[in-house]
Legacy VTK file of the C-alpha trace (Angstrom):
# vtk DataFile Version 3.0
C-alpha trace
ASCII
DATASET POLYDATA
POINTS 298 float
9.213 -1.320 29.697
6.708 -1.285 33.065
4.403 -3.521 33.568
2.254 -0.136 33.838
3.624 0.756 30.338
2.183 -2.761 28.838
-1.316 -1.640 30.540
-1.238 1.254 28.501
-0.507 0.105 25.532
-3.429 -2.408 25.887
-5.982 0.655 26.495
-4.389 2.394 23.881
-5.185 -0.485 21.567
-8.594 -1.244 23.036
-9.836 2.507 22.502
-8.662 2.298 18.792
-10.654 -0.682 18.384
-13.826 1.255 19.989
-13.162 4.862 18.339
-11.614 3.587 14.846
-12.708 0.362 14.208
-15.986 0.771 15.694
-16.650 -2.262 17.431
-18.769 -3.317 20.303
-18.171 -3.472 23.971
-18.154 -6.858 24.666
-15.891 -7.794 21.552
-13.719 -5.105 22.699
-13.331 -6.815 26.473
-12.993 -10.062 25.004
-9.791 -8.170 23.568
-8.843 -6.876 26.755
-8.833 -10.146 28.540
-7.174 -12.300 25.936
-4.151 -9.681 26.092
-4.701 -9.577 29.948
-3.705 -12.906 29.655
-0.830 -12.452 27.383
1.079 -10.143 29.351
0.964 -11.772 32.925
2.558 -14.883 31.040
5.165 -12.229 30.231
5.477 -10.400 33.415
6.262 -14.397 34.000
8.962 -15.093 32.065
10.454 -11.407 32.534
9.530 -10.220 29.309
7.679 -7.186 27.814
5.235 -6.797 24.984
7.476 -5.255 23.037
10.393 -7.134 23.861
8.791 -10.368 22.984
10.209 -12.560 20.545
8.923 -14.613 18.305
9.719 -17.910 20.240
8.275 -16.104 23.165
4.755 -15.831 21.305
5.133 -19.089 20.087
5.765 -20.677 23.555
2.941 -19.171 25.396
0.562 -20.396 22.740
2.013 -24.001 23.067
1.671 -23.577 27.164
-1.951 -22.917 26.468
-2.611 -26.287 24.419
-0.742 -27.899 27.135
-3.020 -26.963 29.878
-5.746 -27.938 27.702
-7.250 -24.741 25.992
-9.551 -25.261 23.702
-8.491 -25.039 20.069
-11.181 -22.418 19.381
-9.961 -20.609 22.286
-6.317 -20.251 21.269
-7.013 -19.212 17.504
-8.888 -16.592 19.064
-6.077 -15.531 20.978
-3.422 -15.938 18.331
-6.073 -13.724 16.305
-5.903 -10.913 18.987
-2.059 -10.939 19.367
-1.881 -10.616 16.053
-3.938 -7.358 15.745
-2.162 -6.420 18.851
0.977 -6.613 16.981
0.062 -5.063 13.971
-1.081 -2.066 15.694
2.113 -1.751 17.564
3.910 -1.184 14.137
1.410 0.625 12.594
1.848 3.492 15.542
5.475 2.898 15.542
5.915 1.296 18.848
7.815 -1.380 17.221
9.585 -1.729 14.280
9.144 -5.542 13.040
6.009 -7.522 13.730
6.716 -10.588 15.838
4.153 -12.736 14.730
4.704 -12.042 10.929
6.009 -15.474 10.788
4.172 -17.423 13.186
1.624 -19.869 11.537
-2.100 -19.583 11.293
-4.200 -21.712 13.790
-7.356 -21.214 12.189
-10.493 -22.223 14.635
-11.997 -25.747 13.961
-15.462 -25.494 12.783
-17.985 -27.131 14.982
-21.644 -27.772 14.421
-23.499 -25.411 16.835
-25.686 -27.351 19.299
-29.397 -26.532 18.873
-32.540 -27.338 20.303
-35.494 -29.315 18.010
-38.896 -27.287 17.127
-40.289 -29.474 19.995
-38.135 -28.366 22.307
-38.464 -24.836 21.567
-42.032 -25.052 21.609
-41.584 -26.595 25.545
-39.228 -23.324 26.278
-41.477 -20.735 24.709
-44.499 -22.157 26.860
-42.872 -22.341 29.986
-42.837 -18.723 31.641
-45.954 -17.827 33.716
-47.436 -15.167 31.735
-50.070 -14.609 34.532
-46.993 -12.544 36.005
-45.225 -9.028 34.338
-41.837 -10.968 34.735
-43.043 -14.072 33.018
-45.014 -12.205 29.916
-41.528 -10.228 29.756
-39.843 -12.890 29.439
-42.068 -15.116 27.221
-42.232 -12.375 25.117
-38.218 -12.351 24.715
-38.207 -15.761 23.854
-40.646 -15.194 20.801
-38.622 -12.311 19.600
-35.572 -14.207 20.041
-36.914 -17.754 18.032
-38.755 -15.480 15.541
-35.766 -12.744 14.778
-32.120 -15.055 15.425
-31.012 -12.158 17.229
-28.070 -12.559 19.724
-28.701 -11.745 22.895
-26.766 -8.375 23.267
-28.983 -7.090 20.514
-32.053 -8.620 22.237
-31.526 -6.715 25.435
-30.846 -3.233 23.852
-33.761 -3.226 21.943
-35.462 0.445 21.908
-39.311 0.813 21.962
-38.574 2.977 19.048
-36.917 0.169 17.061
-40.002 -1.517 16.501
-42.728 -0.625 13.400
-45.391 -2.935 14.613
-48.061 -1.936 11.834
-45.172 -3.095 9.529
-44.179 -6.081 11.955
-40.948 -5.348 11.821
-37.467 -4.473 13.934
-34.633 -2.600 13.399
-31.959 -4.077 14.792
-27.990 -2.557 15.108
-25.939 -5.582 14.947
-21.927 -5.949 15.225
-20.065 -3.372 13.175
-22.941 -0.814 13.695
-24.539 -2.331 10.961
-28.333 -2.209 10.512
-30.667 -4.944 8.929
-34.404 -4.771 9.318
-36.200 -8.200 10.896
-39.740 -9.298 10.218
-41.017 -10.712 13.330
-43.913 -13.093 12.794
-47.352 -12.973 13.778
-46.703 -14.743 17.414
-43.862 -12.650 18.406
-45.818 -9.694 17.016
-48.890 -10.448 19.272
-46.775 -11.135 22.569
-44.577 -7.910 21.861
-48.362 -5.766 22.108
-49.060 -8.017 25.290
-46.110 -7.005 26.878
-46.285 -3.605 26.173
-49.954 -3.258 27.530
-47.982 -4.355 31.279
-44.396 -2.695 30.481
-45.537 0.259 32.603
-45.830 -2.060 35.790
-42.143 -2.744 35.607
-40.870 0.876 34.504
-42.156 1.877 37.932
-41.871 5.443 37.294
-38.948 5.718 35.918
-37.399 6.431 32.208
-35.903 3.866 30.214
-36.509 3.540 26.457
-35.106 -0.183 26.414
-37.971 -2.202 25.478
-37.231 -5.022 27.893
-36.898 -4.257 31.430
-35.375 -5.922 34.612
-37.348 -5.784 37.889
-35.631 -2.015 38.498
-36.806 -0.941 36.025
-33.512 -1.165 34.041
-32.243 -2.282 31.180
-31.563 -6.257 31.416
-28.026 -7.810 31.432
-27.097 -10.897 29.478
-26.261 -13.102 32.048
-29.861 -12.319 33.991
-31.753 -13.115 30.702
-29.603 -16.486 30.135
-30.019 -17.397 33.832
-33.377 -17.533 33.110
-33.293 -19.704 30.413
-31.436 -22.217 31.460
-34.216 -21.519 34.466
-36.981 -22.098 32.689
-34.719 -25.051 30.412
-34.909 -26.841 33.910
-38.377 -26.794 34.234
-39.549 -27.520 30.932
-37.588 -30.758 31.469
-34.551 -29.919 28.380
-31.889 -31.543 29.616
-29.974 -30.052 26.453
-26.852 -27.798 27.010
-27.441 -24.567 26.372
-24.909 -21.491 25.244
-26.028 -18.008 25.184
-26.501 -18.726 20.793
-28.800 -21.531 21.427
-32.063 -20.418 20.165
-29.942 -18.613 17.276
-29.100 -21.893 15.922
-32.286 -23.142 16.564
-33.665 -19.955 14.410
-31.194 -20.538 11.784
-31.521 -24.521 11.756
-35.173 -24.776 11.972
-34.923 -22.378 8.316
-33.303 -24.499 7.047
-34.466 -27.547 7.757
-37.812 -25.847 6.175
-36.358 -24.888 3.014
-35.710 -21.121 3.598
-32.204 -19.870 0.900
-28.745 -19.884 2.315
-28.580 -16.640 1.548
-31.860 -15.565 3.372
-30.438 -17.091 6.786
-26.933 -15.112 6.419
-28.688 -11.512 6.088
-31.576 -12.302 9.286
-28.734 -13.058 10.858
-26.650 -10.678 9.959
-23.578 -12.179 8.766
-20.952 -10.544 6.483
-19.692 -13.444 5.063
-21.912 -16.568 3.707
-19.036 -19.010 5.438
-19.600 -18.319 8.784
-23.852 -19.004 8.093
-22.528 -22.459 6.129
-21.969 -24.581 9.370
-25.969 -24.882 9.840
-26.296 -26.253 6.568
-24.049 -29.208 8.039
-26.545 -29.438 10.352
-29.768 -29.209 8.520
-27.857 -31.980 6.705
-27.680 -34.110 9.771
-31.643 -33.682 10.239
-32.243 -34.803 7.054
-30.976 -38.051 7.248
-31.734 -38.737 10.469
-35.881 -37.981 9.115
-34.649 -40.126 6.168
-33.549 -43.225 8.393
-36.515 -43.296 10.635
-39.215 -43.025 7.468
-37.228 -44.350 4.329
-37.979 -48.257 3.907
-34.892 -48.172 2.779
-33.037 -45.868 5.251
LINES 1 299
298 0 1 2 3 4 5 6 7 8 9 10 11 12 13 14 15 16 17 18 19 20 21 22 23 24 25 26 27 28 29 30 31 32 33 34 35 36 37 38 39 40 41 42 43 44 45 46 47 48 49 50 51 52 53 54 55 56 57 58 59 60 61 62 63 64 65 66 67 68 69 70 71 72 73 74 75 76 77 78 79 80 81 82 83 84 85 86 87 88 89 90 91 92 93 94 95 96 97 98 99 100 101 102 103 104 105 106 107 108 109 110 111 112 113 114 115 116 117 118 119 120 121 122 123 124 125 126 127 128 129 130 131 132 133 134 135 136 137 138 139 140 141 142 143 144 145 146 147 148 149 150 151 152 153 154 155 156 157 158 159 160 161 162 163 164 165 166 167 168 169 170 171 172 173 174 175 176 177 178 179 180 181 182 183 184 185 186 187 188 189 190 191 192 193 194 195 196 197 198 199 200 201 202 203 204 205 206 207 208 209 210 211 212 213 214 215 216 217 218 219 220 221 222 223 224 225 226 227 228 229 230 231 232 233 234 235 236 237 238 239 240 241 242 243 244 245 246 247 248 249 250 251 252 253 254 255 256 257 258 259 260 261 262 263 264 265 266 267 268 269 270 271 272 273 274 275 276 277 278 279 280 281 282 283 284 285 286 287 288 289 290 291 292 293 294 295 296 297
């Protein structure tokens, strides 16, 4: 088989995970790269995808943990060759899976870093809102703190998605599933500001997407996180910060003020109460770090 041939049995198995299993763009490229990946280590060794062995699987996973991959980042890709695979046999491009009896790497869970309420309250009052750009972006902020979105749901946000006498937003998460979001009093009042000055940066032109770049356009992720970590800078947070960061902080700051497990996993949007557990660990953290500094006993 081609190297052209392995190509297009990639796209073939990236547009079944768009048209069948319905799932979003950028899970759908993460696919595409991790396999990317995958076959230029077999181009490599002279091998095709569906000539691939076992042992062949096996050893390109091990190369990866010996240039020092991160153990997140190889389940992941064990995960996708795996579907990759099982696709394959399921349209009869292969008879016997190859990775039927290679063993699970399952990700390590790590406590997501997050910002305290302090901090968030530096962030959120950082943008000049004297400016279109800065209200804009303030106003992101206080939809992102007050909602846990992520920020690919942020950005495609319609004006339509909002019911503001309700103080609510629909949102369309992963899996095309819908949940409905209250948003708060603060992030309520900033999302009227910025809709009194939206006009100035439509400029003309026709765009439903609520927030809108300096074209006019709808906003890309890696403009809204460059800003962050922009106005991060200035506020003086010298914390690391990862595209989820005010999603922990959302989901911690619950928490830590009592809100049900259960509450947190459907505002975020989570279809399985495991994946929401890891801020419990560290809600649990904040607690006895409050119960050191204040217990006589601590």
């Amino acid at each position: 088989m081609s190297e052209l041939a392995n190509q297009r049995l990639i796209e073939d198995f990236i547009l079944h995970l768009q048209r069948v299993e319905n799932l979003s763009k950028n899970t759908c490229q993460s696919y595409h790269n991790d396999l990317g990946i995958f076959v230029k280590y077999l181009d490599n060794a002279q091998q095709t995808v569906t000539g691939a062995s076992p042992d062949d699987i096996a050893n390109f996973l091990l190369s990866r943990i010996n240039e020092g991959i991160k153990h997140s980042s190889n389940a992941r890709m064990q995960s996708t060759i795996r579907r990759f695979y099982h696709y394959l046999v399921k349209e009869n491009h292969l008879s016997e899976n190859p990775t039927a009896q290679l063993a699970h790497s399952k990700p390590r869970r790590t406590i997501p870093k997050t910002l305290t309420e302090s901090d968030v309250e530096l962030l959120l009052n950082t943008p000049d809102c004297t400016t279109a750009i800065g209200l804009r972006d303030r106003t992101m902020l206080e939809v992102l703190y007050a909602t846990g979105l992520r920020v690919s749901e942020l950005i495609n946000i319609r004006l339509y998605d909002f019911d503001l006498n309700a103080g609510v937003l629909k949102v369309m998460g992963k899996g095309s599933k819908e949940r409905i979001l209250p948003l708060g009093e603060h992030a309520h009042d900033w999302v009227l500001q910025y809709l009194d000055i939206r006009a100035a940066l439509l400029n003309q032109k026709a765009c439903d997407t609520l927030f809108l770049s300096k074209r006019g356009q709808t906003m890309t992720r890696q403009t809204f996180w460059h800003a962050i970590k922009r106005y991060a800078n200035q506020a003086g947070i010298h914390s690391e910060l990862s595209p989820h960061t005010l999603r922990h902080a959302f989901a911690t700051h619950l928490l830590n003020h009592g809100a049900d497990l259960r509450i947190v996993q459907l505002l975020l949007g989570h279809s399985s109460i495991s994946t929401t557990q890891i801020y419990t660990h560290v809600a649990t953290a904040r607690l006895k770090t409050l119960h050191g500094e204040h217990h006589p006993r601590g």
